[in-house]
C-alpha positions as CSV (number, residue, x, y, z in Angstrom):
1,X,69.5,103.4,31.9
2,X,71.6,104.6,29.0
3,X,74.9,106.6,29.3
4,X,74.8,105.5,33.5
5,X,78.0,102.8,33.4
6,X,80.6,105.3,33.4
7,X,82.8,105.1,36.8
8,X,81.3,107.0,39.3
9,X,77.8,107.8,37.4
10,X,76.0,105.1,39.9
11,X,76.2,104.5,43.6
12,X,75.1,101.9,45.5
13,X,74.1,101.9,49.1
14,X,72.3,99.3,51.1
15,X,71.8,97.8,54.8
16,X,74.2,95.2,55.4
17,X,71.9,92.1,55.8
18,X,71.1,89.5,53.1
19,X,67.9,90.9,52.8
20,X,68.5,94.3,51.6
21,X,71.6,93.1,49.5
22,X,69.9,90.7,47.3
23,X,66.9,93.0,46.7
24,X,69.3,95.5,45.1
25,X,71.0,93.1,43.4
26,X,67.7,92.0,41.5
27,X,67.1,95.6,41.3
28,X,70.5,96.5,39.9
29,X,70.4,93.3,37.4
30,X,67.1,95.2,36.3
31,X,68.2,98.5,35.2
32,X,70.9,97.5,34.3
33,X,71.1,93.9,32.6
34,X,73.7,94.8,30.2
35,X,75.8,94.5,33.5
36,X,77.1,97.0,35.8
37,X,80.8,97.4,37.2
38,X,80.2,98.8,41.1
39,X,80.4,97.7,44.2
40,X,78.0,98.4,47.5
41,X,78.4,100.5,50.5
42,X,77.3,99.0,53.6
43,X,77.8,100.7,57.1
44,X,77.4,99.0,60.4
45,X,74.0,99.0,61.9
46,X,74.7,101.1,64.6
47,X,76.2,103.8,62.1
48,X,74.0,103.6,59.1
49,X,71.5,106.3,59.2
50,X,69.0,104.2,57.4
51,X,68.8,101.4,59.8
52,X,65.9,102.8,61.7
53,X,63.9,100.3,64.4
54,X,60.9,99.5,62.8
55,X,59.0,100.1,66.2
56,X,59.4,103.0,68.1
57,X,57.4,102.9,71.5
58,X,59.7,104.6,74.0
59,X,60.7,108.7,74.1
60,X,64.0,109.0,73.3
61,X,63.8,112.1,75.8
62,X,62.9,110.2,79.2
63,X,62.8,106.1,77.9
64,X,58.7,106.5,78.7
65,X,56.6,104.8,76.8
66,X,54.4,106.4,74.0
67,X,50.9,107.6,75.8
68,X,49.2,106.4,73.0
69,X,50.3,103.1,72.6
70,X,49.2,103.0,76.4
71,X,45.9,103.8,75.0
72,X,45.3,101.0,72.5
73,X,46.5,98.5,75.5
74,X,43.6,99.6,77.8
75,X,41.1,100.1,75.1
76,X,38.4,97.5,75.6
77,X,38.2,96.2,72.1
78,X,41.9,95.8,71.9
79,X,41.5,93.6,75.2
80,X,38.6,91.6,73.6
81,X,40.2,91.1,70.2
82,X,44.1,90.0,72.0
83,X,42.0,87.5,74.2
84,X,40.2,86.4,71.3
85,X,43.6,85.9,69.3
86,X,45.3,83.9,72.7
87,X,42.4,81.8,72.3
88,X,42.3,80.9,68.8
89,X,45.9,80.9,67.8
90,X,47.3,79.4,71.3
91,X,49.9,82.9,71.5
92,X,50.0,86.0,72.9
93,X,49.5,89.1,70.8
94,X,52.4,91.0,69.6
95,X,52.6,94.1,66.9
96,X,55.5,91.9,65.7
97,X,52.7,89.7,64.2
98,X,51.2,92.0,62.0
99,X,53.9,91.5,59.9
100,X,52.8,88.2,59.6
101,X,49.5,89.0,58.5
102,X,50.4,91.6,56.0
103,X,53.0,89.6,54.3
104,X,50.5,86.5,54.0
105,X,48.1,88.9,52.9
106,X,50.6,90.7,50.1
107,X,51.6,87.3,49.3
108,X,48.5,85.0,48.9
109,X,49.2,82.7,50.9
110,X,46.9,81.0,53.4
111,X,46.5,82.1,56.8
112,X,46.4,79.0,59.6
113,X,43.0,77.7,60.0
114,X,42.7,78.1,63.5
115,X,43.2,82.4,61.8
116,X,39.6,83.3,60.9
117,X,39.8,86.2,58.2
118,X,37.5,88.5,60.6
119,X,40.6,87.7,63.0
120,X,43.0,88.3,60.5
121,X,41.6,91.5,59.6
122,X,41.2,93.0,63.7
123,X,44.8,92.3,63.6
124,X,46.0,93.7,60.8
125,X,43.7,97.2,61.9
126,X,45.5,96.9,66.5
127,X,48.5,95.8,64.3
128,X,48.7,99.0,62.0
129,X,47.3,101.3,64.9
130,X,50.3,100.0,67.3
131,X,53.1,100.0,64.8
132,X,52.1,103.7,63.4
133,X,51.7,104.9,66.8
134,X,55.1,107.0,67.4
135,X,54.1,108.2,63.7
136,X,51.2,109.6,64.2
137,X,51.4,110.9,67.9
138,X,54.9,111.7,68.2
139,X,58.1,113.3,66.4
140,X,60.4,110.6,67.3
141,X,60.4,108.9,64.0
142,X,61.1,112.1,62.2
143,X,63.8,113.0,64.9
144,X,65.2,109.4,63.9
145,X,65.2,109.9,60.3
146,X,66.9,113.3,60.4
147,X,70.4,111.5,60.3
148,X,69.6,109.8,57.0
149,X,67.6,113.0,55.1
150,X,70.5,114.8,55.7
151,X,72.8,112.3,54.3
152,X,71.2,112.5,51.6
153,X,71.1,116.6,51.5
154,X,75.1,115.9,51.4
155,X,74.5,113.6,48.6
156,X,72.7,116.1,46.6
157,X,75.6,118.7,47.6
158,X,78.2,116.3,46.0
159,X,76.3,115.9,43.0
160,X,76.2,119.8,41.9
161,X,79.4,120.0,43.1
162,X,80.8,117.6,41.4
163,X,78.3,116.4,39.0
164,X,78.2,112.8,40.1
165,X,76.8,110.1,40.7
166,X,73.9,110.7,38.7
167,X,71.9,107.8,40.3
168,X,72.5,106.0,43.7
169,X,70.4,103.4,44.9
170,X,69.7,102.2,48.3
171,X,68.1,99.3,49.9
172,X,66.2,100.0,52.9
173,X,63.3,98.8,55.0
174,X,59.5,100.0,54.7
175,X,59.7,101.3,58.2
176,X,62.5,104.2,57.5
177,X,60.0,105.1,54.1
178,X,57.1,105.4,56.3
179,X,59.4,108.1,58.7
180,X,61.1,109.6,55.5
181,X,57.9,110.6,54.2
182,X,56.4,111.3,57.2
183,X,59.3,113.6,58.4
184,X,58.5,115.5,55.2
185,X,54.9,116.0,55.9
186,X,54.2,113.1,52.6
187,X,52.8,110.4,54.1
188,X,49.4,108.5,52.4
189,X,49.3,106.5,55.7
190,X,49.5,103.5,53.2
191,X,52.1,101.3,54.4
192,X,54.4,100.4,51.9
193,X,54.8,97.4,49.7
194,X,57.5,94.4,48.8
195,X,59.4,97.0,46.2
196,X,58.1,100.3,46.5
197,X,60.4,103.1,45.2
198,X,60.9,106.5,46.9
199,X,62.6,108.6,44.4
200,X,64.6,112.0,45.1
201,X,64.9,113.8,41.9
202,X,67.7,117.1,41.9
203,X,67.0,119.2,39.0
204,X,69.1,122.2,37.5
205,X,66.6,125.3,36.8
206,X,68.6,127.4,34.2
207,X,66.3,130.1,33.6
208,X,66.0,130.5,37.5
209,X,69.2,129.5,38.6
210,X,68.3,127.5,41.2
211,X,67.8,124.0,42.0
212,X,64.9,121.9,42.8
213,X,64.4,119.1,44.5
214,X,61.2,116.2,43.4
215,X,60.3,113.1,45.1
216,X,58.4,110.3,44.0
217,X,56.4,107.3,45.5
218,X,55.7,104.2,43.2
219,X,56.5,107.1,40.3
220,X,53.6,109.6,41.9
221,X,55.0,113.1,42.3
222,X,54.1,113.9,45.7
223,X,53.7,117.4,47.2
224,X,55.4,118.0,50.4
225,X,54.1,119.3,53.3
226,X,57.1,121.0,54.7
227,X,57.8,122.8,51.3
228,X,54.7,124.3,51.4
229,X,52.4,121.4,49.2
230,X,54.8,122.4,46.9
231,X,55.9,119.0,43.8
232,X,58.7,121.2,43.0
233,X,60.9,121.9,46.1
234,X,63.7,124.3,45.8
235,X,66.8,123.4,47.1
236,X,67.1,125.6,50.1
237,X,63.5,125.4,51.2
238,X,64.4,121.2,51.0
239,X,67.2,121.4,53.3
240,X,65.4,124.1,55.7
241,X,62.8,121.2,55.8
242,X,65.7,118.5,56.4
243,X,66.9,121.1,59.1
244,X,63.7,121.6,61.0
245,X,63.5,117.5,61.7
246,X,66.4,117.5,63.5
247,X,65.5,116.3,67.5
248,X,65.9,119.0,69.9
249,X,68.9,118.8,72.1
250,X,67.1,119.4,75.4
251,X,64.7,117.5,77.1
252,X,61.2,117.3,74.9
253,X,57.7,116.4,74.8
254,X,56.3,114.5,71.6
255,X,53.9,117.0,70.2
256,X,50.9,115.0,68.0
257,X,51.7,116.2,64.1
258,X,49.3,116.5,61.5
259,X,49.7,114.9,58.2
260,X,48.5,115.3,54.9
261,X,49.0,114.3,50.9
262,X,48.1,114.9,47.4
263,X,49.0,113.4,44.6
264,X,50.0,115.7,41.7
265,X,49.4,114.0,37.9
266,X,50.7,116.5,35.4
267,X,53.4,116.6,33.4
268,X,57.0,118.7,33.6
269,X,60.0,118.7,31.6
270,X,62.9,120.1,33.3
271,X,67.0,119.7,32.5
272,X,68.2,117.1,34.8
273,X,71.3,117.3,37.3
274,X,71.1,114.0,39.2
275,X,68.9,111.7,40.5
276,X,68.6,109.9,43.9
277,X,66.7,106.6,44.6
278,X,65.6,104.6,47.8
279,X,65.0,101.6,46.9
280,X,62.6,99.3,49.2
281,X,63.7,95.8,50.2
């Protein structure tokens, strides 16, 4: 983007593995090919809010494990389709495998003969249902994202404050998208692909005043639940929203949230403050 090499116009942020680092680099040698002087901020795992586990199965009230995922274990077609999958590819079941799948399946590349594609498909459906399980019946991936929306609410405060950076990019994992957009109430339930953008958009209203906030999937506008449906957030109904994820501080019971989303396609022109980007690697 033009006019985005001055110091301090662009930040970059990304999870400190070899992973996420080289996918921003591609992404960084992309927007920016006439090259770009900045260097990354990492964190350590422990400490960076957007190193979220990418399987949440226990309460992070009690350590008991998610009723629901209890559920899928004794359901009866579960049981017939992880003996089935023992039998044919000679190892036990594990969520961890529908990774496998997926990526095989993203990438084209051929599944192992003893895989059947029937098999391949009942794994990626008890593979989904498992790793979505805390999303769907549970706040705890919201209560785990909390940390990283508001880091980015105090990114958005240093921008109007001080006018920059007017982009920063992270690299992140699918997972933490998936409870980003969840947390919000913006979820498809479509699991997100190699590359997919989330994009946090700050905008300067000056006939209002006021500033709003837009976010972005794959460069869909998205309308967000806990703003009311609305495309066009404003500012303090955003950090209300980032406000109401935050876990409760005494003992809790996962309530089962409801989730919804619509795609808005029209067209708006406002003045631009800053934007913010997280990249998926």
């Amino acid at each position: 983007p033009a006019g985005l090499q001055s110091t301090g116009s662009v930040r970059l942020y990304s999870c400190d593995n070899e992973r996420n680092l080289g996918s921003l680099d591609l992404l960084v040698a992309q927007l920016f090919p006439e090259k770009l002087e900045a260097s990354v901020d990492t964190m350590p795992p422990k400490e960076d809010p957007f190193e979220l586990p990418g399987f949440v199965s226990t309460s992070p009230c009690d350590g008991s494990t998610l009723p629901k995922l209890q559920e899928i274990h004794a359901d009866n077609d579960f049981r017939d389709f992880a003996s089935r999958w023992r039998s044919h590819a000679n190892v036990t079941w594990n969520h961890m495998l529908y990774d496998c799948i997926l990526t095989s399946g993203c990438a084209g590349l051929p599944l192992p003969q003893a895989i059947s594609s029937e098999l391949a498909d009942e794994a990626l459906y008890w593979g989904f249902q498992q790793s979505t399980a805390a999303v769907f019946y549970s706040n705890w991936t919201t209560w785990d994202a909390s940390q990283a929306l508001q880091w980015l609410a105090q990114r958005m405060h240093h921008a109007i404050e001080h006018g920059l950076p007017k982009l920063a990019l992270w690299s992140t994992h699918d997972s933490t998208m998936i409870y980003l957009l969840n947390a919000l109430h913006a979820w498809d339930n479509i699991w997100p692909g190699y590359g997919s953008a989330l994009v946090l958009e700050l905008y300067a209203d000056r006939t209002a005043h006021e500033f709003l906030v837009r976010i972005l999937r794959d460069g869909q506008p998205l309308k967000l639940g806990l703003c009311d449906d609305k495309v066009l957030c404003p500012l303090t109904r955003f950090l209300q929203a980032v406000e109401s994820t935050k876990p409760p501080a005494t003992p809790c019971t996962p309530p089962t949230p409801t989730m919804a989303l619509s795609l808005l396609s029209q067209a708006w022109q406002p003045t631009g403050l800053a934007m913010v980007a997280v990249a998926l690697a």
